[in-house]
C-alpha positions in Angstrom: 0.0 0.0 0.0 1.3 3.5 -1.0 2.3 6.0 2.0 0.7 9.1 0.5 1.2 11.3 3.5 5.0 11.3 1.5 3.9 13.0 -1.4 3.6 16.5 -2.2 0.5 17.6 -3.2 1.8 20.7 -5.2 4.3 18.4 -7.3 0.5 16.5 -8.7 -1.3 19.5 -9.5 -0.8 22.6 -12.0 -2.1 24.8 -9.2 -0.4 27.0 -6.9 -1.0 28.9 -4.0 -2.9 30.5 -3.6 -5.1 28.7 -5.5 -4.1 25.4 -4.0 -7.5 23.6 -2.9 -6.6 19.9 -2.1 -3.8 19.6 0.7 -3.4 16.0 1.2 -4.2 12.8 -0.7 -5.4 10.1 0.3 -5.7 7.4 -1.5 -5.2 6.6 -5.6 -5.7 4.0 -8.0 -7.3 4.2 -11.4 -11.0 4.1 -10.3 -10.6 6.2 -7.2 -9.5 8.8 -6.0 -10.0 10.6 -1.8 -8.4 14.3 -1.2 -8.7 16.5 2.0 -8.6 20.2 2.6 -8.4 22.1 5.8 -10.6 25.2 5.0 -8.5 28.1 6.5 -10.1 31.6 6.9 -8.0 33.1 4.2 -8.5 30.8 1.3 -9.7 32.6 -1.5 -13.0 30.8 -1.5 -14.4 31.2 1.9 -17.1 33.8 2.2 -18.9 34.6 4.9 -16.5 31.8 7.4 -18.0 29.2 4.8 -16.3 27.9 1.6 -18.0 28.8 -1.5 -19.9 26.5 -3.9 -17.3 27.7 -6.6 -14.9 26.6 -4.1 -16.1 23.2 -3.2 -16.3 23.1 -7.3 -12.2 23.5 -7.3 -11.6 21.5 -5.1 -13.2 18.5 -6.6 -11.8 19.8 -10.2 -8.1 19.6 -8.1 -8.8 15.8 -6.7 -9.1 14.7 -10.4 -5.8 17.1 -11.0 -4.6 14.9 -8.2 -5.4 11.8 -9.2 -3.8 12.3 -12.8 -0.7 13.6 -11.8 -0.3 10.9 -9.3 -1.0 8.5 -12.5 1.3 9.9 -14.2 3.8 10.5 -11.2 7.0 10.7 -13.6 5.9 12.8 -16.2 5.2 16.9 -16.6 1.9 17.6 -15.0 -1.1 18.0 -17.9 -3.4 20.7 -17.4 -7.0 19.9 -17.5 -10.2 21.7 -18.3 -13.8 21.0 -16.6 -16.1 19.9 -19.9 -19.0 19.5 -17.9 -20.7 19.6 -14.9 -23.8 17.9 -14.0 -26.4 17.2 -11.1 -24.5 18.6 -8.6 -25.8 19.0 -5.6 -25.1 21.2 -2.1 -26.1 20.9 1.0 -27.9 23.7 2.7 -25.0 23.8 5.4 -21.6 24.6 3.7 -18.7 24.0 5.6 -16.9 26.5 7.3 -13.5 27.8 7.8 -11.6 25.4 10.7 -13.4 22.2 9.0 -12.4 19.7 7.0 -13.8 18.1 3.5 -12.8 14.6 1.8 -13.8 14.4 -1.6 -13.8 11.7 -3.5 -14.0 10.6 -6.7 -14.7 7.4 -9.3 -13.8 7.3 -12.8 -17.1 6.1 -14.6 -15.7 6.4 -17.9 -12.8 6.9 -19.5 -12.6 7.6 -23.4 -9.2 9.1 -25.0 -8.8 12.5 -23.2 -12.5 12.8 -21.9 -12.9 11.5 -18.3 -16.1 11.3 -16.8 -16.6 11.2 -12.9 -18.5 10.7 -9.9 -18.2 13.1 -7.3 -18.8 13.1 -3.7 -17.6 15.6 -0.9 -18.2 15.3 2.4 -17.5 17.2 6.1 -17.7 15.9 9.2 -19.3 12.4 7.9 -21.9 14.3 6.1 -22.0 14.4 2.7 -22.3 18.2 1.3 -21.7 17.4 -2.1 -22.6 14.9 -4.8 -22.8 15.0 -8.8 -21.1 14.3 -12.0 -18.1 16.2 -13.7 -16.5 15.4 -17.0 -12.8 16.3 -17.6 -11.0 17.2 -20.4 -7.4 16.7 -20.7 -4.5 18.9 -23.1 -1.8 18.2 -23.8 -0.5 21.3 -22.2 2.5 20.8 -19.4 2.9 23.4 -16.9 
């Protein structure tokens, strides 16, 4: 089993800070994928001491980052681009700054550069989040 606490998120992503919204992964293999994120008062998507659905939004977009830059763990990081988004659906209670999320996501299908996802997010054991996001990859290196 892989000892991801080792890896540095910010060498799997094209993100930096301080648009960085996935601190740690969990877990990765080619179905699934589990990030967290300490919401911190100043992170660019918290309004109001909650994080943003634009936010929660990023950070799922930044798990699949994630997920194919660990993939692809020897090779430049690809940049991505959200093709669709689809069912998603929030919570009334967003969570605030001083929580934690895990999001986590399956690969439903996978055709050439088009991924297509499931998405769940959860705080606290609840689940605030849940819907469907296709990716589209470049071939665009940071």
């Amino acid at each position: 089993m892989e000892n991801f606490e080792k890896i540095n998120i910010k060498d799997l992503i094209p993100q930096q800070p301080p648009f960085i919204m996935v601190e740690k992964l969990l877990h990765c293999d080619l179905k699934t994928t589990k990030t967290s994120l300490s919401i911190k008062n100043d992170n660019i998507f918290v309004e109001n001491n909650c994080l943003s659905h634009s936010g929660i939004v990023e950070n799922v977009a930044q798990t699949c980052a994630a997920r194919l830059g660990y993939i692809n763990i020897n090779q430049p990081v690809k940049i991505g681009m959200i093709g669709s988004i689809n069912d998603f659906e929030f919570s009334s209670v967003l969570p605030k700054a001083g929580q934690e999320i895990t999001t986590e996501i399956s690969v439903e299908a996978e055709v050439g550069q088009i991924i297509l996802l499931s998405v769940s997010v959860l705080c606290r054991k609840n689940i605030i989040t849940t819907g469907k996001m296709k990716v589209i990859l470049t071939d665009l290196e940071i």
